[in-house]
N, C-alpha and C positions, 0 to 999 in steps of 0.2 A: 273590896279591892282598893290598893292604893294606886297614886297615881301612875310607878313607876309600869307595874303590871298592866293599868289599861294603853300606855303605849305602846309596850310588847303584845296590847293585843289589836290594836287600831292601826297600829304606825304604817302596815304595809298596806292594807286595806281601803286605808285613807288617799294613800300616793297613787295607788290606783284609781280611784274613784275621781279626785281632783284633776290627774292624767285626762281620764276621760272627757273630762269635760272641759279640756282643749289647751289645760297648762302643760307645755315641757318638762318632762320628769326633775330638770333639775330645779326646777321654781315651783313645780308639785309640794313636791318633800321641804321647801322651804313654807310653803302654803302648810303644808301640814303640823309642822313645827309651833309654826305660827298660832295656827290653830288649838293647838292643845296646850299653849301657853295661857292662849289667851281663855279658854274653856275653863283652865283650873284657875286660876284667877279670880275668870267671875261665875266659878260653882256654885255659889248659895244662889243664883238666880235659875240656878237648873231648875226645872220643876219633876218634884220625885230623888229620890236619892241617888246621887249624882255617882256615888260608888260601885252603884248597881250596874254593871255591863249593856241588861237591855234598857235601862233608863240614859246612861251615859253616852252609848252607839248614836243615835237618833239625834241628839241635842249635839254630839260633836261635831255629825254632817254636815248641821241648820248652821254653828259656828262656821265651820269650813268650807260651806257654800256661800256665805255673807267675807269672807276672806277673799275667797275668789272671787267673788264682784268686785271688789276692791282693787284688786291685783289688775281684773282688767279691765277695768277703768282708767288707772295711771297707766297702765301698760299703753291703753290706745293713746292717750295724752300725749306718754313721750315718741309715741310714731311720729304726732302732729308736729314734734318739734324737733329739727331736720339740721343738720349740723353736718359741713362738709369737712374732709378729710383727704389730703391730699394722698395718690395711688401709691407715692413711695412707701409712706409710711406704712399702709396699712400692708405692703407688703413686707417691712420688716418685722411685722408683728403679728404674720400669718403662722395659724399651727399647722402644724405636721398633719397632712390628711390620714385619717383613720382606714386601716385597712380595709377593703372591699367587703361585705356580709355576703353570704352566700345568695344568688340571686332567687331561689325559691324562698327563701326568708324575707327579702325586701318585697316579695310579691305577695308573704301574707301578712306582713303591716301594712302596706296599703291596701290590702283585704278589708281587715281590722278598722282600718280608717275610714269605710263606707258603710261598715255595719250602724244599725241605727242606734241612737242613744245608749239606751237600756242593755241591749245585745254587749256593746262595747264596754259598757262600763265594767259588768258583768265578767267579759274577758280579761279583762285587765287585769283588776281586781285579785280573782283565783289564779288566771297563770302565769302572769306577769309578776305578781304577788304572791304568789303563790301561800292564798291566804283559803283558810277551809271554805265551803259552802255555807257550813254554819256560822261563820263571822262574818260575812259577805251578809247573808240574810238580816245580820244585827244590827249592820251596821247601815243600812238599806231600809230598815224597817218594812222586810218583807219575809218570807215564811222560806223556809230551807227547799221548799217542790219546789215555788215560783223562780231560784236563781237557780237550782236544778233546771227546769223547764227552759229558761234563757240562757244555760249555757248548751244545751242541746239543738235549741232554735240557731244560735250561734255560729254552732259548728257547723249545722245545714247553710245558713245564707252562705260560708264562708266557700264551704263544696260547691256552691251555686256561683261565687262569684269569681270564687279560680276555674271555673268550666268545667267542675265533673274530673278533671285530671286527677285530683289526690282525693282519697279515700276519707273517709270522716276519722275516720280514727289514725291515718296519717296525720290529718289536723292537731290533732288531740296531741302526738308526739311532738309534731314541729310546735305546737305553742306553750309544750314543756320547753323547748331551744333556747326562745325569745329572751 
């Protein structure tokens, strides 16, 4: 495979995955970017043929989880450092608020938001991403049952933590919406 192909096959996967693990979708996808710059760059240090999908999955993650340490590290940095802005201003350079989401959709992103690690990434990943089971698994270095198995654990905590009200397989449609 060449490069071009393993981003068509990482890119959404990846944005998921990095999401999860507490970046902003839009600093995700630049995390990811990142990532696979910097993966092909320094490929000869891959170990195993770097071409290979289940060799390349694995080693892009370990890149793309050393990215995001990075990310939030500077990230907490520039919390520490505090710059005022007077009220005028920041109102002339307020955006247009984003129309309202429908409120049973905002109630299961913060659903989403309490599931544990794994559960969440899991989610993301496939329907957010809407990236196969089987790439999820690759990219994961785990086995196609096991993100099976978590995304079904998933859908359960999810029925548990909206209170029984919406049906599992309601889930399953509203987190094709998202």
């Amino acid at each position: 495979m060449d490069l071009t192909q393993l981003i068509e096959l990482y890119r959404g996967p990846l944005v998921g995955l990095i999401a999860a693990w507490g970046a902003p979708w839009n600093d995700a996808a630049e995390i990811a970017q990142d990532s696979f710059a910097e993966a092909y760059l320094s490929r000869e240090s891959c170990r195993g043929l770097w071409s290979e999908p289940d060799v390349f999955g694995p080693w892009l993650s370990g890149v793309a989880r050393n990215r995001y340490r990075n990310w939030a590290r500077s990230r907490k940095r520039r919390r520490n450092h505090v710059v005022s802005v007077e009220a005028t201003t920041l109102e002339s350079v307020a955006a247009p608020a984003d129309p309202e989401p429908a409120p049973q959709l905002e109630k299961l992103r913060s659903a989403i938001d309490q599931l544990p690690l794994k559960q969440r990434q899991v989610v993301l990943m496939h329907y957010l991403e809407e990236t196969s089971v089987k790439e999820v698994a690759v990219l994961l270095s785990l086995s196609e049952k096991t993100v099976e198995g978590r995304l079904y654990q998933a859908r359960r905590s999810l029925r548990r933590i909206l209170d029984g009200t919406v049906s599992t397989s309601q889930i399953g449609r509203m987190l094709l919406c998202l």
